[in-house]
mmCIF file of the N, C-alpha and C atoms, coordinates in Angstrom:
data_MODEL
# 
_entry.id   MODEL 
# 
loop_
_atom_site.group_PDB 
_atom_site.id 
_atom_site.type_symbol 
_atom_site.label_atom_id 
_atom_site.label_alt_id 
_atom_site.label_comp_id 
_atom_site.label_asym_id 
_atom_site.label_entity_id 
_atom_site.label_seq_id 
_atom_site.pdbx_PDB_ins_code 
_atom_site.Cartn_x 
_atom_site.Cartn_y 
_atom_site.Cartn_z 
_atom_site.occupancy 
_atom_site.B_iso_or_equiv 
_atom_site.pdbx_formal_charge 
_atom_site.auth_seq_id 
_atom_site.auth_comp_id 
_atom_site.auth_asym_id 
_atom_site.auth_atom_id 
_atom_site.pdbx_PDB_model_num 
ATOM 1   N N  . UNK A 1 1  ? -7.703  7.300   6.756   1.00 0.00 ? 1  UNK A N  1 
ATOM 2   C CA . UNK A 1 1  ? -6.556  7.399   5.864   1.00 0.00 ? 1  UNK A CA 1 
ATOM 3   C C  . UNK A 1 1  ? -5.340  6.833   6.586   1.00 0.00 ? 1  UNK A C  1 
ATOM 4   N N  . UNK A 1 2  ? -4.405  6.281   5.844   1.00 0.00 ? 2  UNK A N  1 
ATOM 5   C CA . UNK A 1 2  ? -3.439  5.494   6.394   1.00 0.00 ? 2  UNK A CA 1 
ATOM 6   C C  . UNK A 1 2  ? -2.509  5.922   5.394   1.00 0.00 ? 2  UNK A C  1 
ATOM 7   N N  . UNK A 1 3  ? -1.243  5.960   6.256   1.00 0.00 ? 3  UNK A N  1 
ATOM 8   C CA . UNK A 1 3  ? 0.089   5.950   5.023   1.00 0.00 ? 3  UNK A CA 1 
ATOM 9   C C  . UNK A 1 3  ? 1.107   4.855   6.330   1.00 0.00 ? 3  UNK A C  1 
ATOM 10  N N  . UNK A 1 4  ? 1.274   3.935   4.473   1.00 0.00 ? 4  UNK A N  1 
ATOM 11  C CA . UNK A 1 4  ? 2.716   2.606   5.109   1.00 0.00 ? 4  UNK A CA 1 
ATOM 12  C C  . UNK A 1 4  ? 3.500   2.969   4.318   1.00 0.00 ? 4  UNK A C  1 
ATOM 13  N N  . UNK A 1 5  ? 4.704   3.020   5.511   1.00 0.00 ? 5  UNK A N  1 
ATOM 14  C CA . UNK A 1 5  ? 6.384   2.990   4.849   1.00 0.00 ? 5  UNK A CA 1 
ATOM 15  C C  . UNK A 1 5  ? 6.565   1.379   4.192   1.00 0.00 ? 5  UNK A C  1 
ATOM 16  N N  . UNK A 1 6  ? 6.855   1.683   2.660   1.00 0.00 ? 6  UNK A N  1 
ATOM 17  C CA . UNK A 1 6  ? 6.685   0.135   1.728   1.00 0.00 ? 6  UNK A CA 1 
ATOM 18  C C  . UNK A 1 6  ? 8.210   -0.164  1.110   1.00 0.00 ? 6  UNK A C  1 
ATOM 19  N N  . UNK A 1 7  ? 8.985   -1.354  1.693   1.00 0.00 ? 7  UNK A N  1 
ATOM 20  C CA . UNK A 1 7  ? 10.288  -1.285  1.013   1.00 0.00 ? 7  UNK A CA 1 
ATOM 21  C C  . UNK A 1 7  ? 10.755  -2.046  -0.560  1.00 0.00 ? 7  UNK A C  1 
ATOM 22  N N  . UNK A 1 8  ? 11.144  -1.456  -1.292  1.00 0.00 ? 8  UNK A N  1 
ATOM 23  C CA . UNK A 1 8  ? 11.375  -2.702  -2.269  1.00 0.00 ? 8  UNK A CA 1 
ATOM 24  C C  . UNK A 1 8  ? 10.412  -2.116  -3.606  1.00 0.00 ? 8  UNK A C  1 
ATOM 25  N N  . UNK A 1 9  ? 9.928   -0.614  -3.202  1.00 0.00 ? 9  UNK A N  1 
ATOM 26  C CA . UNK A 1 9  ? 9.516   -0.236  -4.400  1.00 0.00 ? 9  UNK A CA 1 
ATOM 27  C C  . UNK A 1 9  ? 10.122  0.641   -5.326  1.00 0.00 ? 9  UNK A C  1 
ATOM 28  N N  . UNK A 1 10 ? 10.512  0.234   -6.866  1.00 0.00 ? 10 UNK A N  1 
ATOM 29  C CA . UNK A 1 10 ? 11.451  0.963   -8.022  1.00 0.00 ? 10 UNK A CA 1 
ATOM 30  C C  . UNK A 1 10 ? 11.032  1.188   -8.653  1.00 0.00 ? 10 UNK A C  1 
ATOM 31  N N  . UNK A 1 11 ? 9.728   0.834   -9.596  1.00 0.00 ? 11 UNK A N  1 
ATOM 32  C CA . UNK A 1 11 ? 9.077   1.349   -10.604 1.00 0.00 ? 11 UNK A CA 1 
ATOM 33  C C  . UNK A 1 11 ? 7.865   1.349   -11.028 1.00 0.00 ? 11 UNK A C  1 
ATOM 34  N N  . UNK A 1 12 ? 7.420   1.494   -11.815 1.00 0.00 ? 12 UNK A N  1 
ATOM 35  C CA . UNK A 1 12 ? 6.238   1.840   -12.286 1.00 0.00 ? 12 UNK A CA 1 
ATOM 36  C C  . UNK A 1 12 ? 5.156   -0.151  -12.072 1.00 0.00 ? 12 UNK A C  1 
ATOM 37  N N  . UNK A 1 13 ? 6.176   -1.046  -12.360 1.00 0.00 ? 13 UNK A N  1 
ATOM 38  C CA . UNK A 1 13 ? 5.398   -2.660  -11.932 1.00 0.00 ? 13 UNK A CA 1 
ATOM 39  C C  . UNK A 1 13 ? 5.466   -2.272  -10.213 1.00 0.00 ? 13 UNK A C  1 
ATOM 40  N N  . UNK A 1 14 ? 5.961   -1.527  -9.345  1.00 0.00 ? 14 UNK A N  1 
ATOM 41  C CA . UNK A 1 14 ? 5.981   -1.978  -8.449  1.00 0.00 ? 14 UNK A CA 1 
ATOM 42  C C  . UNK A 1 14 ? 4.704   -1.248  -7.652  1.00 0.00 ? 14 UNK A C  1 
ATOM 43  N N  . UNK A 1 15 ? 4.630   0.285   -8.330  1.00 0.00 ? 15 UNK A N  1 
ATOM 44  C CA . UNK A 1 15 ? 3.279   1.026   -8.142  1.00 0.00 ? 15 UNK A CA 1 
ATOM 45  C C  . UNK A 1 15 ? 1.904   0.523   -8.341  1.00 0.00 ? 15 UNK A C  1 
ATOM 46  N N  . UNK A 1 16 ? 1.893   -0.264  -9.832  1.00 0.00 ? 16 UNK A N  1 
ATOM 47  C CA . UNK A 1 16 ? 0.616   -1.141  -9.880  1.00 0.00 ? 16 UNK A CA 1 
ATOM 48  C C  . UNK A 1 16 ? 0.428   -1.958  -9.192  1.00 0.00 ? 16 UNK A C  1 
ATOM 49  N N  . UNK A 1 17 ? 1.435   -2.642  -8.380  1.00 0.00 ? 17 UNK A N  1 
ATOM 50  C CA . UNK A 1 17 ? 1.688   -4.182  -7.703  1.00 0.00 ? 17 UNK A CA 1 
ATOM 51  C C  . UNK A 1 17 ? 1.002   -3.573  -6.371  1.00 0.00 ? 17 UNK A C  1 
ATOM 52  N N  . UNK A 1 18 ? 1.396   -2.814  -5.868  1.00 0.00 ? 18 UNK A N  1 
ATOM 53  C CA . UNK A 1 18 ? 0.995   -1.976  -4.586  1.00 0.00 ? 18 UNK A CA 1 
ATOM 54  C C  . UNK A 1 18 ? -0.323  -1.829  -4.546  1.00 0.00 ? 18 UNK A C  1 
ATOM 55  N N  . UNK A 1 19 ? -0.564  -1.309  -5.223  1.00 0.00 ? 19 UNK A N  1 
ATOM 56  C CA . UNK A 1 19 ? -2.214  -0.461  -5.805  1.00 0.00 ? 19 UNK A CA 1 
ATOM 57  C C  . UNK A 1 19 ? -3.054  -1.608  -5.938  1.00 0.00 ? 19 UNK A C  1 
ATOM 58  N N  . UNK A 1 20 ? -2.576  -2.356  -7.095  1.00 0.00 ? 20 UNK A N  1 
ATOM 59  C CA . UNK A 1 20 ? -3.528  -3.676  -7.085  1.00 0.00 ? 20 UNK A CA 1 
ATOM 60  C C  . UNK A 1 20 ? -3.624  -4.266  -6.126  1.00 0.00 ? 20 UNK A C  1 
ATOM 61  N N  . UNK A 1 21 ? -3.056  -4.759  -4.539  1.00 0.00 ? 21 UNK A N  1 
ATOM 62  C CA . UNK A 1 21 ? -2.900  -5.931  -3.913  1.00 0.00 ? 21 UNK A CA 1 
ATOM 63  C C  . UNK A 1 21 ? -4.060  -4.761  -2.547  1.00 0.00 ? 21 UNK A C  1 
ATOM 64  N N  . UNK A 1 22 ? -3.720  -3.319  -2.709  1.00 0.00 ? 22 UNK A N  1 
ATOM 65  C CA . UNK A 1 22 ? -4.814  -2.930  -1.821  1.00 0.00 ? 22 UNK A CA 1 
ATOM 66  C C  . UNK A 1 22 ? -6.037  -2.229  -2.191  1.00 0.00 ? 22 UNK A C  1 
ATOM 67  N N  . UNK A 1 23 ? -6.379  -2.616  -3.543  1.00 0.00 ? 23 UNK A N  1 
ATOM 68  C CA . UNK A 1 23 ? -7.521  -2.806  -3.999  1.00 0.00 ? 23 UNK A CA 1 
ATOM 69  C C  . UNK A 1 23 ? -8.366  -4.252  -4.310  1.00 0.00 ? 23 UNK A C  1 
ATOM 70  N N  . UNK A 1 24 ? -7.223  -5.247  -4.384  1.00 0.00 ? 24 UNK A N  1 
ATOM 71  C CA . UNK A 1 24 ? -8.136  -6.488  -4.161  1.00 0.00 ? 24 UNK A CA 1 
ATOM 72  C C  . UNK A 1 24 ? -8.630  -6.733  -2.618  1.00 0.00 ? 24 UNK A C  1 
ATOM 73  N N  . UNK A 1 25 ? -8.244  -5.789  -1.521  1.00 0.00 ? 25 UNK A N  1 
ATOM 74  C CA . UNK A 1 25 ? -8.982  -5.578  -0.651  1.00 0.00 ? 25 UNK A CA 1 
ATOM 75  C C  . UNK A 1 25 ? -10.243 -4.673  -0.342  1.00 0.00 ? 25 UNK A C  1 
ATOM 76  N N  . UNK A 1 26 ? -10.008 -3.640  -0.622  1.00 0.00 ? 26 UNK A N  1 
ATOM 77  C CA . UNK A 1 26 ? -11.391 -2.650  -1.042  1.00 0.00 ? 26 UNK A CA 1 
ATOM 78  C C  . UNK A 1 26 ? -10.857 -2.017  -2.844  1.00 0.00 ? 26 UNK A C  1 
ATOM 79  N N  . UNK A 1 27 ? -11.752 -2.398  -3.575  1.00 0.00 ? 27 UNK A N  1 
ATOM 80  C CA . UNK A 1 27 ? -11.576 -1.850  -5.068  1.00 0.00 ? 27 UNK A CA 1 
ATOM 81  C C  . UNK A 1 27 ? -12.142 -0.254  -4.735  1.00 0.00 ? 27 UNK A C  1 
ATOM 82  N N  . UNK A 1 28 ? -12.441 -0.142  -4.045  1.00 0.00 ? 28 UNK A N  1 
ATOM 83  C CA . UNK A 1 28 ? -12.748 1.595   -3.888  1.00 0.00 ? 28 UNK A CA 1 
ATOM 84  C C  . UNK A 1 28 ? -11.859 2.437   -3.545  1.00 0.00 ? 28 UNK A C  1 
ATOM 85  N N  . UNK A 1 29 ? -11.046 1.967   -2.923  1.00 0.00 ? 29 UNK A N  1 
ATOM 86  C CA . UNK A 1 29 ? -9.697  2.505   -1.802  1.00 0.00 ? 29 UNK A CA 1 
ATOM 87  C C  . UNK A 1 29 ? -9.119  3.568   -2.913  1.00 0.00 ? 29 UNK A C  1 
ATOM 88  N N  . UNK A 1 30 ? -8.516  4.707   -2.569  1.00 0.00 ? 30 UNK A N  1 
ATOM 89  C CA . UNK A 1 30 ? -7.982  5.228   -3.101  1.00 0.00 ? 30 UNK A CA 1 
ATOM 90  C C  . UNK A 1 30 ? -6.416  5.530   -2.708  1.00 0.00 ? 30 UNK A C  1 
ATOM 91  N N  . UNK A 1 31 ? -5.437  5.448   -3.547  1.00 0.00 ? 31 UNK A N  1 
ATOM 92  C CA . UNK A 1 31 ? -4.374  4.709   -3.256  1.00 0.00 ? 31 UNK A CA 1 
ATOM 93  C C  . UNK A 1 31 ? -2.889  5.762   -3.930  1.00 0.00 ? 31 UNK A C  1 
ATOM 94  N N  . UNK A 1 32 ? -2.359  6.303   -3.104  1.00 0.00 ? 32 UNK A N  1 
ATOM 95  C CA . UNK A 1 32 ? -1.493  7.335   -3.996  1.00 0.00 ? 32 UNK A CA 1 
ATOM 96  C C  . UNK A 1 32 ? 0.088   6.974   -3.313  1.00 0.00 ? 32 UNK A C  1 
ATOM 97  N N  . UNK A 1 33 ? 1.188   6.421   -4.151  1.00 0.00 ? 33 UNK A N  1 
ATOM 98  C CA . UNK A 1 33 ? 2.192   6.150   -4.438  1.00 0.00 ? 33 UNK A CA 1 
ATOM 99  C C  . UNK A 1 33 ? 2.991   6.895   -4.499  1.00 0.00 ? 33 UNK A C  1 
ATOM 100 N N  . UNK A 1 34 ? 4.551   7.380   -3.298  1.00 0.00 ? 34 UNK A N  1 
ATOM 101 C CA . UNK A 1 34 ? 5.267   8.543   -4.056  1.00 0.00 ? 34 UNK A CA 1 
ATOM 102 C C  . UNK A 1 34 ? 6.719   7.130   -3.404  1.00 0.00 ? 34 UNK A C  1 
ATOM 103 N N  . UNK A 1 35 ? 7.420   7.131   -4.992  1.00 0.00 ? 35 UNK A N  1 
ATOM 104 C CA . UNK A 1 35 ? 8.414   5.991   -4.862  1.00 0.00 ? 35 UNK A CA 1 
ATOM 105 C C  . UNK A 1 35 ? 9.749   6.475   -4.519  1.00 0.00 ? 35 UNK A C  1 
ATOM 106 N N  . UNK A 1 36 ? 10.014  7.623   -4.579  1.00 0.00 ? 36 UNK A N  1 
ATOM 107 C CA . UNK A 1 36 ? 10.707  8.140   -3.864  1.00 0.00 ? 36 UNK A CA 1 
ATOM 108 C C  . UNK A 1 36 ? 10.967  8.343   -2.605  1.00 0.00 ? 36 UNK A C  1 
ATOM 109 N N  . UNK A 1 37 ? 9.895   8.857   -1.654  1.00 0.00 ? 37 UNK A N  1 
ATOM 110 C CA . UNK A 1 37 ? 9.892   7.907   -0.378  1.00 0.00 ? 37 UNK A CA 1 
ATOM 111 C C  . UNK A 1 37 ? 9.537   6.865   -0.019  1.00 0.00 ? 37 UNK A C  1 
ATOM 112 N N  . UNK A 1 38 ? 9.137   5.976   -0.828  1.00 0.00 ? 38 UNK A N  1 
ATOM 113 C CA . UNK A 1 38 ? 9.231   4.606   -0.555  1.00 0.00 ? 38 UNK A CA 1 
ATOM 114 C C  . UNK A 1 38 ? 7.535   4.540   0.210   1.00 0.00 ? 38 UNK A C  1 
ATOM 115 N N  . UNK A 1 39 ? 6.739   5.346   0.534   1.00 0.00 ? 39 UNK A N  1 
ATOM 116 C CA . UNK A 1 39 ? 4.743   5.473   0.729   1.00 0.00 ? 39 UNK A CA 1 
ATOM 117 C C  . UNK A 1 39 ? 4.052   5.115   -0.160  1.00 0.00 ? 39 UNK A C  1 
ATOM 118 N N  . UNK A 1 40 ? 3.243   4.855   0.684   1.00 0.00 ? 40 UNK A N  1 
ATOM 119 C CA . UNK A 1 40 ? 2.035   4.704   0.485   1.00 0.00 ? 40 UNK A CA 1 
ATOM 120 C C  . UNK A 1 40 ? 0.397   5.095   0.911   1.00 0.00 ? 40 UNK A C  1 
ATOM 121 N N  . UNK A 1 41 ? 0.190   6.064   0.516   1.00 0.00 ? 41 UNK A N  1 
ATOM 122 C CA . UNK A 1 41 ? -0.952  6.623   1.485   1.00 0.00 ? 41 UNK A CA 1 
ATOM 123 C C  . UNK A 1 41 ? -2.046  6.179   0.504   1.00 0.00 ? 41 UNK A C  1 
ATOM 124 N N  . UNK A 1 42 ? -3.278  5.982   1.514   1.00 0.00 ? 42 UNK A N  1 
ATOM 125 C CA . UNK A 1 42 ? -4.481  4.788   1.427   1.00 0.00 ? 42 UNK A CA 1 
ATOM 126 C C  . UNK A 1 42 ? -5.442  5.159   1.988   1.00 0.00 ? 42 UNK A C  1 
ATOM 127 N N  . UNK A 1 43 ? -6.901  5.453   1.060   1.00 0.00 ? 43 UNK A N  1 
ATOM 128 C CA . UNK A 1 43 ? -8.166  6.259   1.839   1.00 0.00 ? 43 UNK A CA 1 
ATOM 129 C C  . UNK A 1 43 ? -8.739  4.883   1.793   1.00 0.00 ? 43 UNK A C  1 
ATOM 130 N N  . UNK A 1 44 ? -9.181  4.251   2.990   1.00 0.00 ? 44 UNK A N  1 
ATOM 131 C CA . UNK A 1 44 ? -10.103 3.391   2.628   1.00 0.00 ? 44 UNK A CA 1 
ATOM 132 C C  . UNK A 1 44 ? -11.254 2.695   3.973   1.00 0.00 ? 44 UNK A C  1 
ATOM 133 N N  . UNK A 1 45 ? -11.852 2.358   4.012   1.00 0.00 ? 45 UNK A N  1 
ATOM 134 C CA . UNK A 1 45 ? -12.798 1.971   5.256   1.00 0.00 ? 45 UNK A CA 1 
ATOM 135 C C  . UNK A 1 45 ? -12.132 0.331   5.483   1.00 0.00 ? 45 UNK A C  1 
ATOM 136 N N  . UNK A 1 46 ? -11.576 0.065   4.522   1.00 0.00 ? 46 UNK A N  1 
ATOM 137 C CA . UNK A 1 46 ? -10.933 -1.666  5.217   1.00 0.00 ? 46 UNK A CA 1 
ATOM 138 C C  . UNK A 1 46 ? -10.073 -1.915  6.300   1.00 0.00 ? 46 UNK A C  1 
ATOM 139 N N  . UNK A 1 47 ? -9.911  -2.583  6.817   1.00 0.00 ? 47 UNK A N  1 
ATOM 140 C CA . UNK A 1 47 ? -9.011  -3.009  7.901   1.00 0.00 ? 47 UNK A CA 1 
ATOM 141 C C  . UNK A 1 47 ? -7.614  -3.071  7.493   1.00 0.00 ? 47 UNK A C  1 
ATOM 142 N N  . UNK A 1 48 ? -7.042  -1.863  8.147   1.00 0.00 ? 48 UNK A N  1 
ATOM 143 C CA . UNK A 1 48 ? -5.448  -1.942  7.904   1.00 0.00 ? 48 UNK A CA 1 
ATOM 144 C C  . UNK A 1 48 ? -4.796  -3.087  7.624   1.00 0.00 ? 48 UNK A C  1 
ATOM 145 N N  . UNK A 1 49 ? -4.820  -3.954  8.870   1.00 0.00 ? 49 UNK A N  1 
ATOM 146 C CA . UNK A 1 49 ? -4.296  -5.353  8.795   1.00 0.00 ? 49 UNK A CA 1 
ATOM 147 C C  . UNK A 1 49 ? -4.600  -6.396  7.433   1.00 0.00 ? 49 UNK A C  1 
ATOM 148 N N  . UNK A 1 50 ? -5.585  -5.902  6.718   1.00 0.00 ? 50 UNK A N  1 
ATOM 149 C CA . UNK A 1 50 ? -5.696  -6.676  5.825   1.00 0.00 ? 50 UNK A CA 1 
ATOM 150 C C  . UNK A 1 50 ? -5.411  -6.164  4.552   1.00 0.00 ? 50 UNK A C  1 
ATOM 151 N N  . UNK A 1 51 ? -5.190  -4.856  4.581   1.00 0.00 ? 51 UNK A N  1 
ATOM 152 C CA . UNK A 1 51 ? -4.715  -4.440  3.568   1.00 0.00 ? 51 UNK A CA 1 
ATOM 153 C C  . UNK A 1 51 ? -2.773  -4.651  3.709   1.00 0.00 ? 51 UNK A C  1 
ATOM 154 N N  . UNK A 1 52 ? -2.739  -4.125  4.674   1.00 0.00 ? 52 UNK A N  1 
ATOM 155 C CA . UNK A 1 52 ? -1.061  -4.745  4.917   1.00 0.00 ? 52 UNK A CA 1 
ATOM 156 C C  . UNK A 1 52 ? -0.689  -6.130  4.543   1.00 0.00 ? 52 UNK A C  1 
ATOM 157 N N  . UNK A 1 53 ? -1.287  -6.926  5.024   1.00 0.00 ? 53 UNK A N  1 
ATOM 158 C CA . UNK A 1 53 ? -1.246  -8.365  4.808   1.00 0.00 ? 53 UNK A CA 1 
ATOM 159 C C  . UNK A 1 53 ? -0.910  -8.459  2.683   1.00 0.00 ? 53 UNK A C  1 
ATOM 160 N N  . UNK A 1 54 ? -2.065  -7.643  2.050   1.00 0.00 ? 54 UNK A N  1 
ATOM 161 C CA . UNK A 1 54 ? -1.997  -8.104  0.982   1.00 0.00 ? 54 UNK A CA 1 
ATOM 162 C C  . UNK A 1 54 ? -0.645  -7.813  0.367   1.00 0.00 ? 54 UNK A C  1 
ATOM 163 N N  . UNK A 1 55 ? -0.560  -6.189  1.004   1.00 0.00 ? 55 UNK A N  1 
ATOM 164 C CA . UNK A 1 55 ? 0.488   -5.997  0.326   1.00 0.00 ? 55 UNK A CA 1 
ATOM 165 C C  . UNK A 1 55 ? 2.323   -6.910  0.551   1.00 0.00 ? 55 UNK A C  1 
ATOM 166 N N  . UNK A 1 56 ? 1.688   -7.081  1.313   1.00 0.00 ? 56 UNK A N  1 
ATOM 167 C CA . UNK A 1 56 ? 3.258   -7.645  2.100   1.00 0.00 ? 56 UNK A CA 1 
ATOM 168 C C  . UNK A 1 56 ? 3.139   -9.515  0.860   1.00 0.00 ? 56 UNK A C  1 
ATOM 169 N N  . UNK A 1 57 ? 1.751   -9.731  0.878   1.00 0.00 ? 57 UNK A N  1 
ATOM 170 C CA . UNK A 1 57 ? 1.876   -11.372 -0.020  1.00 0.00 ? 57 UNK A CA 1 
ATOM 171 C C  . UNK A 1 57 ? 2.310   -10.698 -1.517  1.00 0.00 ? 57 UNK A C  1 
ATOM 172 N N  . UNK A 1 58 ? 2.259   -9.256  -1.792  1.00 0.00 ? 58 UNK A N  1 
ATOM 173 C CA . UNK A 1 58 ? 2.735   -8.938  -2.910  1.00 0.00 ? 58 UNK A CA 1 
ATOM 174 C C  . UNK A 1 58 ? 4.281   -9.020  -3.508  1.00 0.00 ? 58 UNK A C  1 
ATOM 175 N N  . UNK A 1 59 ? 4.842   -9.121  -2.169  1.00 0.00 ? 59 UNK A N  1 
ATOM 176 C CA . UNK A 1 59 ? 6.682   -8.852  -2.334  1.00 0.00 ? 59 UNK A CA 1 
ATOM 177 C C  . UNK A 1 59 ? 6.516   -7.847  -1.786  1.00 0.00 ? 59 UNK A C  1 
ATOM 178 N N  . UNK A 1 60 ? 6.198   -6.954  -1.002  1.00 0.00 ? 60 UNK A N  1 
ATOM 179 C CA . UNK A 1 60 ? 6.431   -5.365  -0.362  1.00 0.00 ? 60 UNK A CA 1 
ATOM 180 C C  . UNK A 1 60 ? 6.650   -5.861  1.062   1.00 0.00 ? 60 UNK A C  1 
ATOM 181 N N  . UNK A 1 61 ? 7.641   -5.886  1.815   1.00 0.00 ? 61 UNK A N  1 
ATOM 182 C CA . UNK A 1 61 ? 7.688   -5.340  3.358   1.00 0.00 ? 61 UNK A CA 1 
ATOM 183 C C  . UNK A 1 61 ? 6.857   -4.318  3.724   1.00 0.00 ? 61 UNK A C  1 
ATOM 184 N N  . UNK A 1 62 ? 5.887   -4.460  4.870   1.00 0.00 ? 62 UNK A N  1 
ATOM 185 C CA . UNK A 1 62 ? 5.386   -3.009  5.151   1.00 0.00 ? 62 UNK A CA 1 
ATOM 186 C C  . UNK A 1 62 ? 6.111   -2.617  6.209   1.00 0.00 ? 62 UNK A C  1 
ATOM 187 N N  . UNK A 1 63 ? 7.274   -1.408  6.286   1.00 0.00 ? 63 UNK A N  1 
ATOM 188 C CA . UNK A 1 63 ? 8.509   -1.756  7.495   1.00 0.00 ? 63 UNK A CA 1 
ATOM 189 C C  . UNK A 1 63 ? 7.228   -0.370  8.777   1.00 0.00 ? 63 UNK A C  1 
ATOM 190 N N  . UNK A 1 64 ? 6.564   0.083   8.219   1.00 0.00 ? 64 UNK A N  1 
ATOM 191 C CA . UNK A 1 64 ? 5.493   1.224   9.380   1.00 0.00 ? 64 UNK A CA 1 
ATOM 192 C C  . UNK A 1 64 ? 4.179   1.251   8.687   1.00 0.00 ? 64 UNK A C  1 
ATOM 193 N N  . UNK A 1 65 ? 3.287   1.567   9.500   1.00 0.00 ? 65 UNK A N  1 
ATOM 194 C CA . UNK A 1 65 ? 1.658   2.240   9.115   1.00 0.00 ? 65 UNK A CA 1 
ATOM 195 C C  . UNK A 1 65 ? 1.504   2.833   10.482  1.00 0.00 ? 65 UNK A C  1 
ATOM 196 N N  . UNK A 1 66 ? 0.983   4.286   9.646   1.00 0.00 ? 66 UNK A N  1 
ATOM 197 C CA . UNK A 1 66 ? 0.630   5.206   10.463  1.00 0.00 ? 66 UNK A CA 1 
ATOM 198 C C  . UNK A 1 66 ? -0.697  5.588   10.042  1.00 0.00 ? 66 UNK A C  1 
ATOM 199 N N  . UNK A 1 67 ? -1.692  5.678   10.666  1.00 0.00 ? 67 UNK A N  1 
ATOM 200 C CA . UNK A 1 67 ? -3.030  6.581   10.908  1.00 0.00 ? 67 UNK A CA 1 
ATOM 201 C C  . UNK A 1 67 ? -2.795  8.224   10.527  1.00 0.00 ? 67 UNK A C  1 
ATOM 202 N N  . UNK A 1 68 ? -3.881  8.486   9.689   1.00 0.00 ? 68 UNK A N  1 
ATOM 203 C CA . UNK A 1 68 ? -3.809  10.181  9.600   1.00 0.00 ? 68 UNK A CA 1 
ATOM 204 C C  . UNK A 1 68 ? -4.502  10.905  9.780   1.00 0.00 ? 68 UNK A C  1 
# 
């Protein structure tokens, strides 16, 4: 499990945008959004780095990722 500090997220396009870009890395991942702190926490067996990567080609800065 992983949670990234994600900047640049406001609404409900920006939750799907998130979600989608680290599920076109693992579609299994399970993926929970609180936009108020600006997280992202992420159950998934994929490689951080590549899930970061997607999200960041999404428009998201990933400004931290932490291990949990």
């Amino acid at each position: 499990m992983y949670e990234l500090q994600v900047e640049g997220m406001s609404c409900n396009h920006c939750i799907n945008a998130v979600t989608q870009a680290v599920q076109d890395v693992d579609p299994t991942a399970k993926v929970n959004v609180v936009l108020a702190e600006q997280k992202v926490s992420i159950s998934s067996e994929a490689d951080i780095e590549r899930i970061k990567s997607s999200v960041e080609e999404a428009g998201y800065p990933v400004l931290r990722t932490t291990a949990c």
